[in-house]
C-alpha positions as CSV (number, residue, x, y, z in Angstrom):
1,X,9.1,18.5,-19.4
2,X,9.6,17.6,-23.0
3,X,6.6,17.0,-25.2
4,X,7.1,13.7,-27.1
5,X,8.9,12.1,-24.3
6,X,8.2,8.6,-25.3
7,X,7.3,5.7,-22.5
8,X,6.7,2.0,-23.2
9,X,3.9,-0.3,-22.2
10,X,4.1,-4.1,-22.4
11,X,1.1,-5.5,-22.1
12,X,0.3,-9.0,-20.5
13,X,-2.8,-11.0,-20.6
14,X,-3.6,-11.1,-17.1
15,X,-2.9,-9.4,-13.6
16,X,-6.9,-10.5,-12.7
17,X,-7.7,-11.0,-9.3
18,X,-8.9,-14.3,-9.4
19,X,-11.3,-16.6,-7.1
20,X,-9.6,-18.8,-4.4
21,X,-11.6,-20.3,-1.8
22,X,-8.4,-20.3,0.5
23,X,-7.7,-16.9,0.5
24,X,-10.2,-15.2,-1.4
25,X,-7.9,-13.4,-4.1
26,X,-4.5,-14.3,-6.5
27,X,-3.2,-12.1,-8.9
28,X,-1.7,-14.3,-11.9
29,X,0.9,-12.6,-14.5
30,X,1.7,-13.5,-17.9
31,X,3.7,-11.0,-19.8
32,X,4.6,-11.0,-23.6
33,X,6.6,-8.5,-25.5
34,X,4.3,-6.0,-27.2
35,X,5.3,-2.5,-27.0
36,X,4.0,0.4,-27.7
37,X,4.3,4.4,-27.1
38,X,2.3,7.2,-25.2
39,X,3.5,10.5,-24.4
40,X,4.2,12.3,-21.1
41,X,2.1,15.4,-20.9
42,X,3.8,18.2,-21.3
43,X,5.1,21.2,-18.9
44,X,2.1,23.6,-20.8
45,X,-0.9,21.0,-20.3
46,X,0.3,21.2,-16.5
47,X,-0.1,24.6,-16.2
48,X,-3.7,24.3,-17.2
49,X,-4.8,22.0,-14.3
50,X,-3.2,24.8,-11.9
51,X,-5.7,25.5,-9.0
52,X,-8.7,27.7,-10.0
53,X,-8.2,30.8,-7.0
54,X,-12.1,31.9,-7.8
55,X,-10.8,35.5,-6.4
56,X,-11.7,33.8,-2.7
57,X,-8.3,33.2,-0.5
58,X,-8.2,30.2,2.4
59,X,-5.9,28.3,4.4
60,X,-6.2,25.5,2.1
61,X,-6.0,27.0,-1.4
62,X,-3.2,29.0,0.1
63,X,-1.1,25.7,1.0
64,X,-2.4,24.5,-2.5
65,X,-1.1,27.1,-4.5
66,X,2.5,26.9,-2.9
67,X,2.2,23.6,-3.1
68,X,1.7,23.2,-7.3
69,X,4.2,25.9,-7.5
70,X,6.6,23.6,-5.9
71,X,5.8,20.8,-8.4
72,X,6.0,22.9,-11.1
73,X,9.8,24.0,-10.9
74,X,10.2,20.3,-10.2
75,X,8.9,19.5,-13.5
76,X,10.0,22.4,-15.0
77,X,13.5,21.5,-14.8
78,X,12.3,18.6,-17.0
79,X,13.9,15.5,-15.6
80,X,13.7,12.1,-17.2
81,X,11.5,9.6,-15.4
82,X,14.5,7.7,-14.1
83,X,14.0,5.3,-11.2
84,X,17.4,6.0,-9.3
85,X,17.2,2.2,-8.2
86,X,20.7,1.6,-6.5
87,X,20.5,4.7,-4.4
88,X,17.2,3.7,-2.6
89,X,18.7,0.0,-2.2
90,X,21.8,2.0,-0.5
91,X,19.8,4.5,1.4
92,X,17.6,0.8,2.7
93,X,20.1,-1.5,3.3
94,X,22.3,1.7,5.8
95,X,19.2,2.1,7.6
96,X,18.5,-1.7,8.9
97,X,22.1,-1.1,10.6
98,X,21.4,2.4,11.4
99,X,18.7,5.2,11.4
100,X,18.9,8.5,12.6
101,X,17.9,10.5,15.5
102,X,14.6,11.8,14.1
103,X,13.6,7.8,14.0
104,X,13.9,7.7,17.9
105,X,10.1,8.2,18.1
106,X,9.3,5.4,16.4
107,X,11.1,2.9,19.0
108,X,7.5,1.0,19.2
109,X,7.6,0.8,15.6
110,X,10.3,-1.3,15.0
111,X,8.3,-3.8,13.5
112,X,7.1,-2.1,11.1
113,X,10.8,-0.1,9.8
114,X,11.5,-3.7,9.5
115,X,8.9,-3.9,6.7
116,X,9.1,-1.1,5.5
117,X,12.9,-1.7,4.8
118,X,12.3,-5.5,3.7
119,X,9.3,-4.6,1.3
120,X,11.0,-1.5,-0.4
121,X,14.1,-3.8,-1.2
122,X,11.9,-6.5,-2.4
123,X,9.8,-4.1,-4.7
124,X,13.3,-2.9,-6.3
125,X,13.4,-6.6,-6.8
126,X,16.9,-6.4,-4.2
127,X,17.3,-9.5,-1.6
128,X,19.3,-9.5,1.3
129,X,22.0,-12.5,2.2
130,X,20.4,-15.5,4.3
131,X,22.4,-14.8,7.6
132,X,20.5,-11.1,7.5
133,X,17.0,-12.4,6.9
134,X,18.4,-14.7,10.3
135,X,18.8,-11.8,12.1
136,X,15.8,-10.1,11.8
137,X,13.6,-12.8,12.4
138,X,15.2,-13.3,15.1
139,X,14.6,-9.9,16.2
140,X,11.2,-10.5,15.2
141,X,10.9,-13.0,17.8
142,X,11.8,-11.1,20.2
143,X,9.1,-8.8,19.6
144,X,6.3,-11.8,20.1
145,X,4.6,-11.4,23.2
146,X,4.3,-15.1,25.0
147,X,0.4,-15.3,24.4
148,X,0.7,-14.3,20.7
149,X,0.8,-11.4,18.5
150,X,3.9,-9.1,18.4
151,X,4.6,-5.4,20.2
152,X,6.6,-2.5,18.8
153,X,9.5,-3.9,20.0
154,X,11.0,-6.5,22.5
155,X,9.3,-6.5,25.9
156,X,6.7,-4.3,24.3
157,X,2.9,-5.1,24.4
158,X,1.3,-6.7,21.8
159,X,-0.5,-4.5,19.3
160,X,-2.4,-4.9,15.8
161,X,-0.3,-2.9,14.2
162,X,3.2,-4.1,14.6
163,X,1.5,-7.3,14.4
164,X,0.6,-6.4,11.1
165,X,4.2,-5.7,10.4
166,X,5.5,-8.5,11.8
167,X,3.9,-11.2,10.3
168,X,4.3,-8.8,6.6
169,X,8.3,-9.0,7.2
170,X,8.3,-12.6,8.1
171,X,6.8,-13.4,4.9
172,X,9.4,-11.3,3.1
173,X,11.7,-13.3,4.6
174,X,10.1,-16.2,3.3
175,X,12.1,-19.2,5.2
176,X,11.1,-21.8,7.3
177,X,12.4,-20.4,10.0
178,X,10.7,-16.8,9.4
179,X,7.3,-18.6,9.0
180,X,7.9,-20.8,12.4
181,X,8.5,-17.4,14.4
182,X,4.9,-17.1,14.1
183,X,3.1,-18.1,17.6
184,X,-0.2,-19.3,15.3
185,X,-2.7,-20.5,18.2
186,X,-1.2,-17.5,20.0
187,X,-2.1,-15.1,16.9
188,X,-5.8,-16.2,17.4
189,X,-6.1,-16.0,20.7
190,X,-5.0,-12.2,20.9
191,X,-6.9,-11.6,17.5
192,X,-10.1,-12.9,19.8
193,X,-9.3,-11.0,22.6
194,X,-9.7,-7.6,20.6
195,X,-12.6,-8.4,18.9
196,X,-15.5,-6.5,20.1
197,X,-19.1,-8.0,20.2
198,X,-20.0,-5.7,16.8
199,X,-16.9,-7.2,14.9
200,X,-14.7,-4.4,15.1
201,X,-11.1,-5.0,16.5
202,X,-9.0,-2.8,19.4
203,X,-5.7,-2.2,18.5
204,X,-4.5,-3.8,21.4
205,X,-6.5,-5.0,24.9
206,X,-8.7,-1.6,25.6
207,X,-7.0,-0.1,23.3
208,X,-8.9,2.2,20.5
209,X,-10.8,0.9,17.6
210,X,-10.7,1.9,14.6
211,X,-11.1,0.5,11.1
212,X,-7.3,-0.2,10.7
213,X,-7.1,-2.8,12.7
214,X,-9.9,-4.6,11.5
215,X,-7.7,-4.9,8.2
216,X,-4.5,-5.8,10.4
217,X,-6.4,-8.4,12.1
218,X,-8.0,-10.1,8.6
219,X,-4.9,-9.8,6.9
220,X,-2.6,-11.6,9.3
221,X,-5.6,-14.4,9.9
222,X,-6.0,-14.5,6.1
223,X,-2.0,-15.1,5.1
224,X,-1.5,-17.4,8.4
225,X,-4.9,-19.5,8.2
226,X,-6.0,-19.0,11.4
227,X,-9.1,-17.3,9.7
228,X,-12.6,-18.3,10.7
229,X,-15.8,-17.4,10.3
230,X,-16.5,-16.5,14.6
231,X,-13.6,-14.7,14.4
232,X,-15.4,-11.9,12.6
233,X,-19.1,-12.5,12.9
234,X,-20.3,-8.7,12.1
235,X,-17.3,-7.1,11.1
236,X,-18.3,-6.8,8.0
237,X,-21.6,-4.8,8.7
238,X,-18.7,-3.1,11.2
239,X,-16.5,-2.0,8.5
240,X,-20.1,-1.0,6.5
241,X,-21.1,1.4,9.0
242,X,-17.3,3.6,8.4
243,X,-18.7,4.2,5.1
244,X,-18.9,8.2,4.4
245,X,-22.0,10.1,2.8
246,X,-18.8,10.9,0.6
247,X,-17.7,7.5,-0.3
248,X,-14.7,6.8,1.5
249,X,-14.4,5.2,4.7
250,X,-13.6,6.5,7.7
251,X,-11.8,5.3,10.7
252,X,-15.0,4.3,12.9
253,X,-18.6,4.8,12.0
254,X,-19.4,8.5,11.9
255,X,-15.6,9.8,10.7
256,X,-14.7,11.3,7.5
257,X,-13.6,9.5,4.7
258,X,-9.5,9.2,4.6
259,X,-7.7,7.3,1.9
260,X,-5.4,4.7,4.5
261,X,-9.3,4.0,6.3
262,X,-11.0,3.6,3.0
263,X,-7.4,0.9,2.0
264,X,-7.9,-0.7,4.9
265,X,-11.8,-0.9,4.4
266,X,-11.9,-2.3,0.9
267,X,-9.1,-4.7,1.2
268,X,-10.3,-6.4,4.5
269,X,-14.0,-6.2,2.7
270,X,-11.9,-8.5,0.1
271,X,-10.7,-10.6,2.2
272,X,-13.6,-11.3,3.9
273,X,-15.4,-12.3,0.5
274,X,-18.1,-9.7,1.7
275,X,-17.3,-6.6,-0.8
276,X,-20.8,-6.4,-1.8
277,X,-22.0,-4.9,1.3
278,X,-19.7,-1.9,-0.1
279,X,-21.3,1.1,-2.2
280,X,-19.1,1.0,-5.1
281,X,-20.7,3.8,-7.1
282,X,-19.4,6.1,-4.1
283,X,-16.5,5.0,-3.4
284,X,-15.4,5.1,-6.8
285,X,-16.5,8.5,-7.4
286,X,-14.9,9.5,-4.4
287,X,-11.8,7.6,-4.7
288,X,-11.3,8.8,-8.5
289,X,-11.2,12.3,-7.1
290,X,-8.6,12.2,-4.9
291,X,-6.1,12.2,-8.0
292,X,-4.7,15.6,-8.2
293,X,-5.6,16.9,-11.4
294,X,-2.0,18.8,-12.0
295,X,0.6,17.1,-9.2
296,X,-0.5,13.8,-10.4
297,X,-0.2,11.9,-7.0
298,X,-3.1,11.7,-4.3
299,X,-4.7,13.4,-1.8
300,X,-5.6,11.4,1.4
301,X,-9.2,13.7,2.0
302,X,-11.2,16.9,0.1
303,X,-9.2,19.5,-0.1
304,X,-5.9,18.1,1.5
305,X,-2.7,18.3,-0.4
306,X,-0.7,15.5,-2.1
307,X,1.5,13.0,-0.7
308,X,3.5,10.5,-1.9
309,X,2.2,7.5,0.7
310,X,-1.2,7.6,-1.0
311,X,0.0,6.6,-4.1
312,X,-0.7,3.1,-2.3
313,X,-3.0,3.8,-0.1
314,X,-5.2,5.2,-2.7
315,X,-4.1,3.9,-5.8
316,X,-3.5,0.2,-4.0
317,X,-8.0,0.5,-3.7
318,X,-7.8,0.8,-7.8
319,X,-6.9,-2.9,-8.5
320,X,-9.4,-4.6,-6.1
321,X,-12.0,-1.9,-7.1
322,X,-11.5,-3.5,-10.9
323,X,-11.6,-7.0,-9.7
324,X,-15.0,-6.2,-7.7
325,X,-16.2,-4.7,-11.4
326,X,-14.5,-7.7,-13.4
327,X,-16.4,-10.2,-11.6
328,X,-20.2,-8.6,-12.1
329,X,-19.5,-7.8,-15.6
330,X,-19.4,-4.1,-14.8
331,X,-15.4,-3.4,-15.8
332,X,-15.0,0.0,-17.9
333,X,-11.1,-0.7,-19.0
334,X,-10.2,-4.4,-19.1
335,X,-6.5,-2.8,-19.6
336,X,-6.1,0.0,-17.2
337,X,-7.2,0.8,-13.6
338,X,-9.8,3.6,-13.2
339,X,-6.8,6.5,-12.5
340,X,-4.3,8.2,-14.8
341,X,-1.0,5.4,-13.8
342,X,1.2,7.6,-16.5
343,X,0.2,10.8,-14.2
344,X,0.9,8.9,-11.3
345,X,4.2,7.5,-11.8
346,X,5.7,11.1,-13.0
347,X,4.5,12.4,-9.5
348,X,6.8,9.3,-8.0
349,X,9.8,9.5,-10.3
350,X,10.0,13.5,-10.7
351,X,8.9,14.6,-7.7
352,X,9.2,12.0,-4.8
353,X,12.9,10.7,-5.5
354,X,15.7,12.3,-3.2
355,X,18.6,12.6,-5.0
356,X,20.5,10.9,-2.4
357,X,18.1,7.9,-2.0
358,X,14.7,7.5,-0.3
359,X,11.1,9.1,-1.4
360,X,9.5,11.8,0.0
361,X,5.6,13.1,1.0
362,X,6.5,15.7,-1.8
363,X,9.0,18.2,-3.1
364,X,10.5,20.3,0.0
365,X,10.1,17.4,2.2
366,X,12.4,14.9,3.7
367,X,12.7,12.1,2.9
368,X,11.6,8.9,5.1
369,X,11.4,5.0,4.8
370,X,7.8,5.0,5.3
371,X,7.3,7.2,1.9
372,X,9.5,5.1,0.6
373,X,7.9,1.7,1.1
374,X,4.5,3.6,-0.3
375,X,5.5,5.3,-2.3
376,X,7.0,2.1,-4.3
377,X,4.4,0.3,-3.6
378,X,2.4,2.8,-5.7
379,X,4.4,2.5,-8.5
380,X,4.3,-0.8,-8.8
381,X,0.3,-0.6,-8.8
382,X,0.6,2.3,-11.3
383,X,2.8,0.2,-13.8
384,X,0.8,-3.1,-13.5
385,X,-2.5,-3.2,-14.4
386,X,-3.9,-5.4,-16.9
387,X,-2.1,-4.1,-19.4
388,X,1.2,-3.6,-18.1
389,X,2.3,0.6,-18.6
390,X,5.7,1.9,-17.5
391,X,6.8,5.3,-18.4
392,X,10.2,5.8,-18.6
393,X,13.1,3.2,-19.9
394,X,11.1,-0.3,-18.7
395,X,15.1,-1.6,-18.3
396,X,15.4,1.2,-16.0
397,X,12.1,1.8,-14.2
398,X,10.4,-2.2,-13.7
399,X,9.4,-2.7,-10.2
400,X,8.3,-5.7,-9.1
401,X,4.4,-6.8,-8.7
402,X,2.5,-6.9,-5.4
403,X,-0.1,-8.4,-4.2
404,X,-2.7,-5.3,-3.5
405,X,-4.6,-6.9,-0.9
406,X,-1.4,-7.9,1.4
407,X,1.2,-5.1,-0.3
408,X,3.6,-8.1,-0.9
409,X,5.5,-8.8,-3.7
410,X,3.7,-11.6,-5.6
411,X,6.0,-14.1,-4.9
412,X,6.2,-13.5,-0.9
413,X,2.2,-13.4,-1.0
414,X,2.3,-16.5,-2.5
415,X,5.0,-18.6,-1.0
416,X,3.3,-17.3,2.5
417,X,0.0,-18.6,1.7
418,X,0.7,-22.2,-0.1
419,X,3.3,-22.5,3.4
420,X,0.7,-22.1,6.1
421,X,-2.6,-23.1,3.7
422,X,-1.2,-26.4,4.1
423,X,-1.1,-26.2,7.7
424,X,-4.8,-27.1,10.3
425,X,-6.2,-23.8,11.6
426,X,-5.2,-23.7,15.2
427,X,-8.1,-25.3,17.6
């Protein structure tokens, strides 16, 4: 790569999370027109974050090794930071007709390709025409089971997850008729049959628990306002107990810290106004670590490798981590999130985008709409913090903002929650 390659930053005065009593958090954007320039690092300050053998060989320093050699030609072959926008909208908008056979498996995921799809477009600030959006909410119905929440596809069971998914692509949607797909009293009557008496949520009726769909389940009551206060008595001492001696969260109490858990943790911490019960000190010094020193991107757990998906799922913790900080008057940067964004965003652009369309876990990978929707999502964390920071041509690279605790766009977050805030909470 280039030394000197110039990038722009436009700052704007305020992408603060902000206190709502409806909903807990609001992000709020005003930009202006400042620029000014910063420098990519350079192909010889990569090599010196190379991993350090110290003479002893394993499995995992072995996988590491191949694995930063593979980044390196990557950026060797120094490549402008070009987001190749059209081709992911392309590579999107052929796959809600048709995916191919290695998608077969996720037939009880169809929910959530439907977000995945949806939100990627919307991120590359692309919007479908109204008879689409019909169509899949109408498919969407069909996925609602008759007493509430929505399975993997039509006929299905119902299940947190797709749930999750559901009621996330709905709200891209954004239409009356998306929002009145959604079975409300139904919502919280499954959400209360899988809570357990500690708080925590199944993922469906006996189904396993795990800290994943605690998030799913606060989430979806949170944007639809079905939330209230005995639907999660305890959950927040719950999600307290996945807490890691490392400073992550893991899945259930007693598991090892993982960056999705330690998301889903954090953000449903958030939205249950109860983030205090959360070591901060740790998790930060765990969560800083999982940048990878030369790749750039983020690791999901000690001494894993990178992947592109984490990019949100680690970096997506960065913004609410600041707004925690902001609001006891503990804040290091009042411009920047606590993780190198330029470093972050050269992993996405250089090393995740398929020349064809799509993003990828990392170079020698295939590409895949789930590292696509996360892998934009992480960009747009990386580019808008406080003070907004885009490497790369910003006429070029811009993504649109999302909401960190939902991963909407702003705008869907928004219209979502002023549409249902204004309806009663089901009896």
């Amino acid at each position: 790569m280039t030394e000197g390659y110039y990038i722009k930053t436009t700052p704007h005065a305020a992408t603060y999370v902000k206190e709502n009593s409806n909903f807990n958090i609001m992000w709020n954007s005003e930009f202006n027109d400042v620029d000014e320039e910063i420098h990519v690092r350079s192909y010889a300050e990569l090599l010196e974050q190379r991993q350090d053998e110290e003479s002893i060989e394993t499995a995992s320093t072995v996988e590491q090794i191949s694995t930063e050699k593979n980044v390196l030609k990557i950026y060797e072959l120094n490549k402008e930071p070009i987001l190749i926008r059209q081709k992911h909208v392309a590579l999107l908008k052929k796959s809600l007709i048709h995916l191919s056979e290695p998608y077969e498996g996720l037939d009880c995921s169809r929910p959530w390709l439907c977000y995945w799809i949806l939100h990627s477009l919307h991120i590359l600030g692309e919007s479908l025409e109204n008879e689409e959006y019909s169509k899949i909410a109408g498919f969407l119905a069909k996925c609602q089971s008759e007493k509430g929440g929505f399975g993997g596809g039509p006929g299905q069971h119902p299940h947190l997850a797709p749930t999750y998914a559901a009621v996330n692509a709905l709200c891209i949607i954004g239409t009356t008729e998306a929002y009145a797909v959604i079975n409300r009293k139904g919502l919280y009557n499954f959400l209360l049959s899988l809570r357990g008496e500690d708080g925590a949520f199944g993922m469906h009726v006996d189904g396993e628990v795990d800290i994943r769909g605690v998030y799913c389940a606060v989430s979806v009551a949170r944007l639809t306002n079905i939330y209230t206060p005995v639907l999660f008595k305890g959950t927040d001492e719950w999600i307290a107990k996945c807490q890691t001696w490392e400073g992550g969260f893991g899945g259930c109490p007693g598991m090892e810290a993982h960056g999705g858990y330690a998301y889903c943790g954090l953000a449903a911490l958030v939205l249950l106004g109860r983030a205090n019960v959360c070591n901060m000190p740790s998790l930060l010094r765990w969560i800083v670590n999982r940048q990878m020193r030369l790749e750039g991107g983020f690791q999901g757990r000690t001494n894993k490798l990178v992947d592109g998906c984490y990019s949100f799922w680690q970096g997506g913790a960065f913004p609410l981590i600041h707004a925690i900080l902001s609001k006891e008057g503990k804040v290091f940067n009042s411009n920047y999130w606590l993780f190198n964004q330029e470093a972050l965003q050269e992993y996405i652009l250089i090393c995740c985008q398929h020349p064809s369309g799509g993003l990828v876990d990392k170079p020698g990978k295939n590409r895949d709409i789930y590292h696509t929707c996360y892998a934009l999502s992480g960009l747009s964390i990386a580019q808008n913090s406080p003070r907004r920071l885009i490497i790369g041509p910003p006429s070029l690279n811009t993504v649109e903002i999302i909401h960190p605790v939902y991963n909407l766009v702003l705008s869907a977050a928004a219209d979502a929650l002023k549409y249902f805030n204004e309806l009663p909470i089901p009896d």
